[in-house]
N, CA and C atoms as an extended XYZ file, in Angstrom:
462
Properties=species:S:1:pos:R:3:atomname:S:1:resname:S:1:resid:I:1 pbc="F F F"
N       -32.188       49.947       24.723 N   UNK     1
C       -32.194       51.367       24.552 CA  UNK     1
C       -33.564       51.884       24.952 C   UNK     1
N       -33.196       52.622       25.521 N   UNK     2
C       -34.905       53.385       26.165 CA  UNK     2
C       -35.427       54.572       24.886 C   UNK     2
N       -37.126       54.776       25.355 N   UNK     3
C       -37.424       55.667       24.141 CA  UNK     3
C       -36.851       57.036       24.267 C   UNK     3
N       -36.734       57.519       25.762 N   UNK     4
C       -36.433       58.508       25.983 CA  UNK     4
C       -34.956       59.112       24.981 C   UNK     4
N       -33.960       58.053       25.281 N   UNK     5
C       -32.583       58.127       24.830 CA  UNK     5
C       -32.047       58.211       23.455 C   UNK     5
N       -33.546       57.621       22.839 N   UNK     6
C       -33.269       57.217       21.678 CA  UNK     6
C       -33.647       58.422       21.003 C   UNK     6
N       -34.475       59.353       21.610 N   UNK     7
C       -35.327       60.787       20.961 CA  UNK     7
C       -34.206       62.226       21.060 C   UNK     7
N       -33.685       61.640       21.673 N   UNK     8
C       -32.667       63.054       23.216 CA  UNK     8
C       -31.890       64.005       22.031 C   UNK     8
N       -31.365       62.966       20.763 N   UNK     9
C       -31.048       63.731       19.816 CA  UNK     9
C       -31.429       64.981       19.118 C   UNK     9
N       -32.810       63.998       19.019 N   UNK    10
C       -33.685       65.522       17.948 CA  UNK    10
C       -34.569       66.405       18.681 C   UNK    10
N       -34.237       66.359       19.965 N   UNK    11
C       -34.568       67.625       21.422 CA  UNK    11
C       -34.173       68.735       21.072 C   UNK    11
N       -34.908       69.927       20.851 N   UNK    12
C       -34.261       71.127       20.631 CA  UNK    12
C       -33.534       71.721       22.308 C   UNK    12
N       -34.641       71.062       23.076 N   UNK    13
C       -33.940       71.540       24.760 CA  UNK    13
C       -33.350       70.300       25.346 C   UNK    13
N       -32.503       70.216       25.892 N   UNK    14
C       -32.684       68.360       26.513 CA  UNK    14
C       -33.979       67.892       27.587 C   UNK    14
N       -34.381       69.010       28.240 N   UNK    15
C       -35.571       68.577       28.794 CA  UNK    15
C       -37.033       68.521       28.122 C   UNK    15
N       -36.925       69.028       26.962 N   UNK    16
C       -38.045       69.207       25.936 CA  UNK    16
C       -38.489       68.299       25.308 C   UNK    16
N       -39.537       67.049       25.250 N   UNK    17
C       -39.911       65.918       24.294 CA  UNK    17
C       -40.091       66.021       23.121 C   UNK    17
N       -40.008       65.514       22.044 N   UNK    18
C       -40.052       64.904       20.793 CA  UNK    18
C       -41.700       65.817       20.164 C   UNK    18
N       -41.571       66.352       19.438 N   UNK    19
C       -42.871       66.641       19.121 CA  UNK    19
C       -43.432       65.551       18.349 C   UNK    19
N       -45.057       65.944       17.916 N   UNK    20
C       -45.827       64.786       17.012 CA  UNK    20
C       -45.380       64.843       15.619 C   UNK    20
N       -45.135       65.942       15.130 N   UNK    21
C       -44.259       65.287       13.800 CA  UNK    21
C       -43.153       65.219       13.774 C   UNK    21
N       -42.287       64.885       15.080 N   UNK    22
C       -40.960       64.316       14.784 CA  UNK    22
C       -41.280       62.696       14.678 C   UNK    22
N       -42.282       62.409       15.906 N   UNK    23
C       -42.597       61.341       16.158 CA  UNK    23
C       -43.474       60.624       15.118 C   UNK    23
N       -44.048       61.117       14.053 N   UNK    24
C       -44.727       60.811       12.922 CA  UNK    24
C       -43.881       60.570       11.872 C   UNK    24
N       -43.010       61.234       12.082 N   UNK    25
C       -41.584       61.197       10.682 CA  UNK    25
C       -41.015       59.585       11.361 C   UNK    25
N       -40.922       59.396       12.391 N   UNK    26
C       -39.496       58.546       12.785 CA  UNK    26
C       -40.611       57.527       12.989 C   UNK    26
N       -41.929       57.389       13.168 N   UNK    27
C       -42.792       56.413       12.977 CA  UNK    27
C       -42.874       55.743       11.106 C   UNK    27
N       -43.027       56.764       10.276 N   UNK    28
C       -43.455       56.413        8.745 CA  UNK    28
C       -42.016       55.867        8.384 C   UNK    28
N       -40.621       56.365        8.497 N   UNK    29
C       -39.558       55.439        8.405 CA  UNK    29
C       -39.429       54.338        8.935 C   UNK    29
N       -39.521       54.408       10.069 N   UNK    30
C       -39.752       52.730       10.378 CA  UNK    30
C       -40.559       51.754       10.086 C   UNK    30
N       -41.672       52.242        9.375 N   UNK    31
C       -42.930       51.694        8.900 CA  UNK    31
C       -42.782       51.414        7.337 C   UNK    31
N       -42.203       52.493        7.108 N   UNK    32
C       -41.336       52.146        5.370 CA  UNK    32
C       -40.139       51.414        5.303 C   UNK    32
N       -39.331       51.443        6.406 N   UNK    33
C       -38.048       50.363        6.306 CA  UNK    33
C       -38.818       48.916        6.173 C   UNK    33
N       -39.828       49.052        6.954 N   UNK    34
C       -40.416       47.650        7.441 CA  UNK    34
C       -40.795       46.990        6.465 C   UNK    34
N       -42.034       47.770        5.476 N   UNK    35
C       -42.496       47.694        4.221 CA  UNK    35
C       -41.248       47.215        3.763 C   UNK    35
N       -40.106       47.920        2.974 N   UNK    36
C       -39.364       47.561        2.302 CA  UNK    36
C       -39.142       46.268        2.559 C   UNK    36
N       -38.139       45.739        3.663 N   UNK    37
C       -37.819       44.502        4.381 CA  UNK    37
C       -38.729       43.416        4.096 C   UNK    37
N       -40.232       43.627        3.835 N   UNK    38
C       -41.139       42.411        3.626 CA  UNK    38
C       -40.946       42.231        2.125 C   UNK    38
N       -41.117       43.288        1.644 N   UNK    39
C       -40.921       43.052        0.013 CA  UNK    39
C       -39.679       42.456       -0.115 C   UNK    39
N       -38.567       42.778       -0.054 N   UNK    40
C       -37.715       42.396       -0.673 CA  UNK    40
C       -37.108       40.764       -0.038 C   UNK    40
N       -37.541       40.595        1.106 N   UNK    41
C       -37.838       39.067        1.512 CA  UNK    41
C       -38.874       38.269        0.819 C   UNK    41
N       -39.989       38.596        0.296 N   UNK    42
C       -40.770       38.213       -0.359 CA  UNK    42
C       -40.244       37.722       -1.722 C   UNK    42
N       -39.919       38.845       -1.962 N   UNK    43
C       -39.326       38.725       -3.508 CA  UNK    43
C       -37.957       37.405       -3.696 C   UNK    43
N       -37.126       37.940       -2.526 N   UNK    44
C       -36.180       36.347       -2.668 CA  UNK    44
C       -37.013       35.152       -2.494 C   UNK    44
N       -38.066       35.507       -1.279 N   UNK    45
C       -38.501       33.965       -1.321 CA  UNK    45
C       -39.357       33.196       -3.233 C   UNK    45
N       -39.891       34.331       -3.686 N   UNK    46
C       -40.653       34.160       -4.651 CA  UNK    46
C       -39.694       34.079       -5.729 C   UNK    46
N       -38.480       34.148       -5.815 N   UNK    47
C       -37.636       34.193       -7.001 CA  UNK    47
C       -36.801       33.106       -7.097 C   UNK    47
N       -36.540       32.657       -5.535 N   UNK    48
C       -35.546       31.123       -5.796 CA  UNK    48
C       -35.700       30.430       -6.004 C   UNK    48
N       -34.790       29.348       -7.032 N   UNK    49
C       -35.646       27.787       -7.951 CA  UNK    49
C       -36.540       27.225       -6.566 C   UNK    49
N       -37.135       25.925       -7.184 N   UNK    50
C       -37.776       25.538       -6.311 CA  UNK    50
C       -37.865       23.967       -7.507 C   UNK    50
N       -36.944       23.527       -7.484 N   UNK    51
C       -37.022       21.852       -8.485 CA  UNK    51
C       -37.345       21.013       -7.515 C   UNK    51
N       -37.155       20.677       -6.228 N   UNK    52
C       -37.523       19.351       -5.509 CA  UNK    52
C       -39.148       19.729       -5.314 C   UNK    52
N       -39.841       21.108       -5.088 N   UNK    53
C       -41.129       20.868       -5.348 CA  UNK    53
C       -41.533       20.722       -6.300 C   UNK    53
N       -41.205       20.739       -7.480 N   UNK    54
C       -41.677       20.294       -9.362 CA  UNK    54
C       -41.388       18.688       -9.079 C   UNK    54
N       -40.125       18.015       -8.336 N   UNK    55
C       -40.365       16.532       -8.767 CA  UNK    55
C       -41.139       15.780       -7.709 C   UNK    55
N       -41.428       16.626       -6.906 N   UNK    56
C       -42.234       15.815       -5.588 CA  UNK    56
C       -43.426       16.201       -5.927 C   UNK    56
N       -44.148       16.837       -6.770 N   UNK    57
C       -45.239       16.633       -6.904 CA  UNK    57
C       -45.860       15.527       -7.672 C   UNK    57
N       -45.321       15.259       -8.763 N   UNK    58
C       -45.653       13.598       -9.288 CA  UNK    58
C       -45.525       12.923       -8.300 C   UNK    58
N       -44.296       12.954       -7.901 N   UNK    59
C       -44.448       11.422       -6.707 CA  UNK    59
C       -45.355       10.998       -6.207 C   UNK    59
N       -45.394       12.342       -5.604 N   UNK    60
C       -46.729       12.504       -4.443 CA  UNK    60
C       -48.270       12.145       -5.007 C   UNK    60
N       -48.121       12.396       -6.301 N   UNK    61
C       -49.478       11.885       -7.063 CA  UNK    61
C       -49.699       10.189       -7.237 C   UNK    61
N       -48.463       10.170       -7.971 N   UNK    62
C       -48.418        8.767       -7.919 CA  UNK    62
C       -48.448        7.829       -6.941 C   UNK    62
N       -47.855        8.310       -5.588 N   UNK    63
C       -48.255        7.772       -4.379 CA  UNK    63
C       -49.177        7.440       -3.942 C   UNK    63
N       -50.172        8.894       -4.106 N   UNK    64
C       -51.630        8.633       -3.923 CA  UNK    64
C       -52.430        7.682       -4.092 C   UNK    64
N       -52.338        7.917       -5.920 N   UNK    65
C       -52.854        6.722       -6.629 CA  UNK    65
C       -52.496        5.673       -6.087 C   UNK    65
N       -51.395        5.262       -5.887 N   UNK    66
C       -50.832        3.673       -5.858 CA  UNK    66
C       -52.088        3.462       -4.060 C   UNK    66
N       -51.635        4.215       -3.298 N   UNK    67
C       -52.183        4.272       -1.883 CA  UNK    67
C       -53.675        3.753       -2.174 C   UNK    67
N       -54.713        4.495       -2.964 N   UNK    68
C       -55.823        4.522       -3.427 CA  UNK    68
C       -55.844        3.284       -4.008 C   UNK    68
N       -55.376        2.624       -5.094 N   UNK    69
C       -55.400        2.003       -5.707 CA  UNK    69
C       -55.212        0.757       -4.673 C   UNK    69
N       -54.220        0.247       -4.081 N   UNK    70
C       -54.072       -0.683       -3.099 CA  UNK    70
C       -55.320       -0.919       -1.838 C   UNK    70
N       -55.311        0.427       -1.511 N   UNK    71
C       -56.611        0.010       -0.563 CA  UNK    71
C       -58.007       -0.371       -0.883 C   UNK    71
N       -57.944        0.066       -2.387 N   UNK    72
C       -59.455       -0.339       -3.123 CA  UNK    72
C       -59.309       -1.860       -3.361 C   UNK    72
N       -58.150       -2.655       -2.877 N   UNK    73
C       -57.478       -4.065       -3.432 CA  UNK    73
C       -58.182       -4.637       -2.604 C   UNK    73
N       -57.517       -4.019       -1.029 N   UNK    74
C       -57.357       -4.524        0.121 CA  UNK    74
C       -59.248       -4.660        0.461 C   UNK    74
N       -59.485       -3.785        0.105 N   UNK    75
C       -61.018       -3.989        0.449 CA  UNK    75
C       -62.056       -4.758       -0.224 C   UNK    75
N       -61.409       -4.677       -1.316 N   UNK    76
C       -62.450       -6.097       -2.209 CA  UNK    76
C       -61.930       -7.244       -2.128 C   UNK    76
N       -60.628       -7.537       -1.714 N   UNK    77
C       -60.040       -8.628       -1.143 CA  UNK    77
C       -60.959       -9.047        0.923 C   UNK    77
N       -60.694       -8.334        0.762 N   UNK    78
C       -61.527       -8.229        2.716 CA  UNK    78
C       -62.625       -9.064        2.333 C   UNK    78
N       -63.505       -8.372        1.703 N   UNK    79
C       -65.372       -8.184        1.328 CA  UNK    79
C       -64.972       -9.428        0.279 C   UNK    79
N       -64.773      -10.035       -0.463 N   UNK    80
C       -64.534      -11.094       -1.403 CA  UNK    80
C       -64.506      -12.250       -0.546 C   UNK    80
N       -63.489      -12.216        0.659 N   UNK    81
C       -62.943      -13.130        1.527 CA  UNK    81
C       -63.969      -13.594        2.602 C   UNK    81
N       -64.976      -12.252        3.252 N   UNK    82
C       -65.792      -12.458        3.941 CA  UNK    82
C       -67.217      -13.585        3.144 C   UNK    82
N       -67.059      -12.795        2.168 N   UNK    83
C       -68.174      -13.539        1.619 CA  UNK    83
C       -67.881      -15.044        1.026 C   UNK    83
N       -66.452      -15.302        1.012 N   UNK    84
C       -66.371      -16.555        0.320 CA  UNK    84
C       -66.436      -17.492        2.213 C   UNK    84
N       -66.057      -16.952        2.885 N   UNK    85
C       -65.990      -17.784        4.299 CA  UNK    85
C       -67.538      -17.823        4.950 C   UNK    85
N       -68.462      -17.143        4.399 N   UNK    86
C       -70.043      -16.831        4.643 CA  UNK    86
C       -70.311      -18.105        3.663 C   UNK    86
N       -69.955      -18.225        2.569 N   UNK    87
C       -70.582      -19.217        1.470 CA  UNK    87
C       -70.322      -20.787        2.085 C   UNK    87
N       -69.014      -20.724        2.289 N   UNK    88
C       -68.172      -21.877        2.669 CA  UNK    88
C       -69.157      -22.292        4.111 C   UNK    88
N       -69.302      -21.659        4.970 N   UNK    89
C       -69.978      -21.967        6.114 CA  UNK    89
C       -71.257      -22.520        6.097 C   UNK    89
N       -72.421      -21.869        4.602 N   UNK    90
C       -73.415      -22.416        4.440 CA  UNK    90
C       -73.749      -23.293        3.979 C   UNK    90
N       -72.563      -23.475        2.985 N   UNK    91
C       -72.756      -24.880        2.267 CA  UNK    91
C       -72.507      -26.092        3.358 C   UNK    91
N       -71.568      -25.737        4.759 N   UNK    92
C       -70.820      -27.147        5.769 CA  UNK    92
C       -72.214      -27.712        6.076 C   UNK    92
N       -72.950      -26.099        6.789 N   UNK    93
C       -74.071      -26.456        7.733 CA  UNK    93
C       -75.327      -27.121        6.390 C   UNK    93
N       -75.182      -26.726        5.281 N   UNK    94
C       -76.533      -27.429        4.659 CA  UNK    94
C       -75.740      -28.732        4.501 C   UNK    94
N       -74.866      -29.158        4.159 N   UNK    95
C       -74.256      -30.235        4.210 CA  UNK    95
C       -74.547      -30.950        5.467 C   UNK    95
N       -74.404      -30.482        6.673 N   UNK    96
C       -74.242      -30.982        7.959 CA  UNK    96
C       -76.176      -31.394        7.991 C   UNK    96
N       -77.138      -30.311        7.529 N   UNK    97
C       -78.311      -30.686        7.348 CA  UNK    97
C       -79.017      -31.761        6.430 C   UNK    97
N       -78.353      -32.240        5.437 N   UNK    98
C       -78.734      -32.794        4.561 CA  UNK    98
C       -78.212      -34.423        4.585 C   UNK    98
N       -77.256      -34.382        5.297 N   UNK    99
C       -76.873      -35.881        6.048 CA  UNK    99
C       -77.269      -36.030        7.786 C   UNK    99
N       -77.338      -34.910        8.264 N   UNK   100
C       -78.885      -35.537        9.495 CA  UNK   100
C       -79.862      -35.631        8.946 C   UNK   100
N       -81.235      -35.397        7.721 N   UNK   101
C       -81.816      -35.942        7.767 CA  UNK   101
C       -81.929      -37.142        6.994 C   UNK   101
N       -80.490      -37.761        6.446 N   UNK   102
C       -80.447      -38.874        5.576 CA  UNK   102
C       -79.985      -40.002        6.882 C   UNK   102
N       -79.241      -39.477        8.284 N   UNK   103
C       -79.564      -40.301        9.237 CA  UNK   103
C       -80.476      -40.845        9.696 C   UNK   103
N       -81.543      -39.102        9.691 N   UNK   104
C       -83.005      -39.512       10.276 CA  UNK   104
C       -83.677      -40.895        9.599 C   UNK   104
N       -83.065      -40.063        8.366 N   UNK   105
C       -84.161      -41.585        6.889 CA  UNK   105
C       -84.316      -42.566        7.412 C   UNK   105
N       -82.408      -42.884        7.371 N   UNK   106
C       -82.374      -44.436        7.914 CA  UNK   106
C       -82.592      -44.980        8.926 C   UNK   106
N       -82.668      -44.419        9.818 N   UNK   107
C       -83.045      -44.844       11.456 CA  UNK   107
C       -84.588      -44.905       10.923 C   UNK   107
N       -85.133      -44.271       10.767 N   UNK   108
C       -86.866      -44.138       10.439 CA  UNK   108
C       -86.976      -45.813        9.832 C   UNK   108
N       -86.195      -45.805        8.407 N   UNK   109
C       -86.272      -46.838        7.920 CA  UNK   109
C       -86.230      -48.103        8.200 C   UNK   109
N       -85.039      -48.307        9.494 N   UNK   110
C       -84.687      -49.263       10.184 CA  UNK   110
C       -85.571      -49.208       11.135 C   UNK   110
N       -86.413      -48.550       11.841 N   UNK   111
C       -87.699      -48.578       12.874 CA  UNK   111
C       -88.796      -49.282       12.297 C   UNK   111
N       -89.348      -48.817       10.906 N   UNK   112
C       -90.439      -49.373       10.411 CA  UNK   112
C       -89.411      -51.209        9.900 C   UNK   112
N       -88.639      -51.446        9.304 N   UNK   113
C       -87.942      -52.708        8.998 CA  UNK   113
C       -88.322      -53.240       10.547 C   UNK   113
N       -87.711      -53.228       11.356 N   UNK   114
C       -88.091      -53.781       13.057 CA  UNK   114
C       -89.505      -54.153       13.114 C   UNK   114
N       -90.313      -52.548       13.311 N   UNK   115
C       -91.966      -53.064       13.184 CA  UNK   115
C       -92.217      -54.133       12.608 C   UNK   115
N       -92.229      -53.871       11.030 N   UNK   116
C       -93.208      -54.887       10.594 CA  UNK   116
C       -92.431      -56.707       10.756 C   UNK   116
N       -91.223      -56.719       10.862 N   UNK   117
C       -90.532      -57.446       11.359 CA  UNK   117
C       -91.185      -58.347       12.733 C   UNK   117
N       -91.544      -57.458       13.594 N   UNK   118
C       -92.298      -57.608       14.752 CA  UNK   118
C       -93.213      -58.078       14.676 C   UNK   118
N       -93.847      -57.260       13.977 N   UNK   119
C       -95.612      -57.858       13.359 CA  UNK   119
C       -95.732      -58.838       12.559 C   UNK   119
N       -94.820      -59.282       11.587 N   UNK   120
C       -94.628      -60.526       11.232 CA  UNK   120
C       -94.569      -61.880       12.475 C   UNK   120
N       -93.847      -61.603       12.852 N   UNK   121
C       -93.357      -62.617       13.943 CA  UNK   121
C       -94.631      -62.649       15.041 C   UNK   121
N       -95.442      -61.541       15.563 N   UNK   122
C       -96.357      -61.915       16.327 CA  UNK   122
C       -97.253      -62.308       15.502 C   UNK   122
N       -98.037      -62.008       14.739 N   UNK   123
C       -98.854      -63.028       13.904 CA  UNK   123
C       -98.531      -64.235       13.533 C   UNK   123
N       -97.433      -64.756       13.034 N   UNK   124
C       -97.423      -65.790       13.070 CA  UNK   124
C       -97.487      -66.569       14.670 C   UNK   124
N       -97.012      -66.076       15.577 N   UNK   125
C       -96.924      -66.793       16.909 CA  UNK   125
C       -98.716      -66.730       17.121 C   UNK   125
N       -99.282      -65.806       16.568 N   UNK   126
C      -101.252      -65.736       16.763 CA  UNK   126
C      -101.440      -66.930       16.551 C   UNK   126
N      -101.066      -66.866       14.869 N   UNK   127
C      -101.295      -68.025       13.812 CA  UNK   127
C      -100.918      -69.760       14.812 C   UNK   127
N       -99.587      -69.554       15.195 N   UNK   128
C       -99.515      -70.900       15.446 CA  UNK   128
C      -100.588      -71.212       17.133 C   UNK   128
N      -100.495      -70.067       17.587 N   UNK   129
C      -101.786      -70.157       18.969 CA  UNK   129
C      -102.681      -70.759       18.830 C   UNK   129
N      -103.244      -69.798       17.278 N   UNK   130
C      -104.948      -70.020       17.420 CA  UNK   130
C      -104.849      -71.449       16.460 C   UNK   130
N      -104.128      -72.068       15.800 N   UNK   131
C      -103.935      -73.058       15.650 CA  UNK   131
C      -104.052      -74.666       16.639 C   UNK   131
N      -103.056      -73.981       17.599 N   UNK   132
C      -102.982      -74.817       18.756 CA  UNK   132
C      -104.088      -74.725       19.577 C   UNK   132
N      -104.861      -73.988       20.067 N   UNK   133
C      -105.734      -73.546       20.644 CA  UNK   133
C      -107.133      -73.807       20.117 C   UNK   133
N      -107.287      -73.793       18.675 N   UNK   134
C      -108.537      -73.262       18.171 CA  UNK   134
C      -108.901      -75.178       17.444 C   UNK   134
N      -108.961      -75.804       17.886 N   UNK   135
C      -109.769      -77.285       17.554 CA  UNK   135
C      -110.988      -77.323       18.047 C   UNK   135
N      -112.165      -77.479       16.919 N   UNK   136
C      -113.294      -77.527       17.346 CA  UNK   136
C      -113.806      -78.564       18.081 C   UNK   136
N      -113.057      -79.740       17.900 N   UNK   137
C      -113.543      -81.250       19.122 CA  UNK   137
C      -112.446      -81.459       19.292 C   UNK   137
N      -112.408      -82.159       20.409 N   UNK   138
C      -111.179      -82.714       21.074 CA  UNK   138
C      -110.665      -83.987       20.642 C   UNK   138
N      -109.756      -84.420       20.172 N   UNK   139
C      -108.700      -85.471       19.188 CA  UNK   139
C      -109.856      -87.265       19.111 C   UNK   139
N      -110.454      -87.042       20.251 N   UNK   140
C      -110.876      -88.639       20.729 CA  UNK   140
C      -112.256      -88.275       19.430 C   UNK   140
N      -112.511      -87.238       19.374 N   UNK   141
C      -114.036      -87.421       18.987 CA  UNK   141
C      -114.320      -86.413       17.582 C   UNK   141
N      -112.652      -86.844       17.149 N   UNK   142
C      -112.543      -85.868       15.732 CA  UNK   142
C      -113.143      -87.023       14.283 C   UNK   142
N      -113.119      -88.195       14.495 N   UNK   143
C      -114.043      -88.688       13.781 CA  UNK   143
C      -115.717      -88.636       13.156 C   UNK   143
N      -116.012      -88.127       14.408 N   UNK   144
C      -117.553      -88.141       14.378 CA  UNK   144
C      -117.835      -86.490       13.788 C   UNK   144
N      -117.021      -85.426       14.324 N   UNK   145
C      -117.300      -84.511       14.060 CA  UNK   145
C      -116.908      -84.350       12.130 C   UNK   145
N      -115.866      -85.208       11.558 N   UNK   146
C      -116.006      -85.228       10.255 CA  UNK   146
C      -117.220      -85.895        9.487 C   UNK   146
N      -117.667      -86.466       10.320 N   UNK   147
C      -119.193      -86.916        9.457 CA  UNK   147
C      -120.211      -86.041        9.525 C   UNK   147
N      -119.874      -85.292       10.302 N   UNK   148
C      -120.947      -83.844       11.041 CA  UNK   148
C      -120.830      -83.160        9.798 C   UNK   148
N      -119.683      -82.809        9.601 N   UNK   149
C      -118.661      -82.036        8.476 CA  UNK   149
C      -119.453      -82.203        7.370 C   UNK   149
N      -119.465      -83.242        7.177 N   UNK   150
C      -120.054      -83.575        5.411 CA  UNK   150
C      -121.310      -83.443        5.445 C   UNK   150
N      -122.212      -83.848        6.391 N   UNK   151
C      -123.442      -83.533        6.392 CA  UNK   151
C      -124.104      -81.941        6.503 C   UNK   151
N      -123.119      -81.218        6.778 N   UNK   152
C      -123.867      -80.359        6.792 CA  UNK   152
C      -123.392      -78.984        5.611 C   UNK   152
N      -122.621      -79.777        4.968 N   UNK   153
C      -122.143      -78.786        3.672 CA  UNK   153
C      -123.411      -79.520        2.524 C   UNK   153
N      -124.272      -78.742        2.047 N   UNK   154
C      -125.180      -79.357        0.777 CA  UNK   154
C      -124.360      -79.419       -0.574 C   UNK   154
């Protein structure tokens, strides 16, 4: 509907337009129908039960909580877990440290056992050298040198 067509009624001439307070009247009715129309939509909306929002609001609380409550689980379970696999790891490696140097020990231990082992055995091979080696006269003329012997101890 055009505006023109819609005015043509309250034309005193048909070629004559709408004056400003026709157009002010047929503006404030429509502006008061309108008004009305919000109110009284308002008012149904504001007047009809409303029970599934009264029982969904506990739920929804309790949901929360439970939500809250679980993830505060989940996270000290996480952080509990991290730290028990942090503990577990330090104890392998001090473990893993504390029997290399009880390897070291024994290898150390078994090095010096060898040494002096060694040094045993070459001293005695000295011992039997300078034994073999170390005669002050030669066998033919070990007689004479024992009379030497006695004479010269007072």
């Amino acid at each position: 509907m055009i505006f023109k067509d819609k005015f043509e009624g309250h034309r005193s001439q048909p070629d004559e337009l709408p004056t400003l307070a026709e157009l002010n009247s047929e503006l404030d009715e429509a502006l008061a129908n309108f008004r009305l129309s919000i109110h009284a939509w308002s008012e149904a909306a504001y007047s009809r039960p409303r029970t599934a929002v009264a029982a969904v609001a506990p739920r929804r609380v309790w949901r929360l909580a439970l939500a809250w409550a679980l993830s505060c689980v989940l996270i000290a379970g996480g952080a509990s877990a991290g730290f028990w696999e942090h503990h577990q790891r330090e104890m392998r490696s001090a473990a893993a440290r504390v029997a290399e140097q009880q390897r070291l020990l024994a290898q150390h231990r078994d090095q010096l056992a060898r040494q002096a082992e060694q040094q045993r055995l070459d001293e005695d091979l000295l011992a039997k050298v300078d034994k073999d080696v170390s005669r002050e006269v030669p066998a033919a003329m070990e007689p004479l040198a024992q009379l030497m012997a006695e004479d010269v101890t007072p």
